[in-house]
Steps between C-alpha positions, in 0.01 A plus 500: 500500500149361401536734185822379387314182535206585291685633188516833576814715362601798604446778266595880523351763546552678148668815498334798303614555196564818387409744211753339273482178573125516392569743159734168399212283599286733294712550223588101421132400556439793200749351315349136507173633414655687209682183337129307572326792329721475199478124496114498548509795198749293296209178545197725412666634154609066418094389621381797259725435223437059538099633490545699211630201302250243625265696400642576135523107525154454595370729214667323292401179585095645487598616133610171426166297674300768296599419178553124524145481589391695233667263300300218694212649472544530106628195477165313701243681248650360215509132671136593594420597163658228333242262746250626400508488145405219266787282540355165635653283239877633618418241814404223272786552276747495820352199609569325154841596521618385834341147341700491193789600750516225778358246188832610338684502784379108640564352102869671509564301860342208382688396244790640554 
C-alpha cells in the first residue's frame, strides 16, 4: 500500500528476448545508421562543394582589392606629384574665381 502511495508502478519483469528478436534489433539499428551515414556523406560533399566556391569567391574578390589599389596607389603619386610642383598660382587663380562667381551671382539677385 505505502508504494502505491508513493508513485510507484508496477513494472515486469522483462522476458528474454531471443536470438531473433535481437538480429531485428540489430538489423534496424544498422539500417538507421546507414540512412545517417548517407545523409552525413550527402552534407560533407554540399560543405566541400559551398567551400570550394567561397573560396573561388574570395580569390576573386583579393584579385579585385589588388588591382583597385594599384590603381590607388597610381592614382595618389600623381596627386602627390602634382603638389609638389610649381603650381602656387592655381590657388590664387581659384580664389579669384569663386570672387567673380558669388560677385556675379549677388548683382544677378540684386537687381533682379
Amino acid at each position: 500500500m505505502r508504494r502505491a502511495r508513493d508513485g510507484y508502478s508496477y513494472q515486469p519483469i522483462p522476458r528474454v528476448a531471443t536470438e531473433d528478436a535481437l538480429e531485428h534489433d540489430n538489423e534496424r539499428m544498422a539500417e538507421e545508421l546507414t540512412g545517417k551515414i548517407s545523409t552525413l556523406k550527402h552534407m560533407s560533399i554540399q560543405i566541400g562543394d559551398e567551400v570550394r566556391y567561397q573560396d573561388n569567391l574570395l580569390r576573386g574578390l583579393d584579385d579585385d582589392v589588388d588591382r583597385s589599389s594599384g590603381f590607388l596607389g597610381k592614382t595618389m603619386g600623381r596627386v602627390l606629384k602634382l603638389g609638389k610642383g610649381n603650381h602656387n598660382y592655381y590657388i590664387f587663380y581659384l580664389f579669384i574665381f569663386s570672387i567673380f562667381v558669388f560677385f556675379l551671382l549677388y548683382i544677378v539677385l540684386k537687381f533682379r
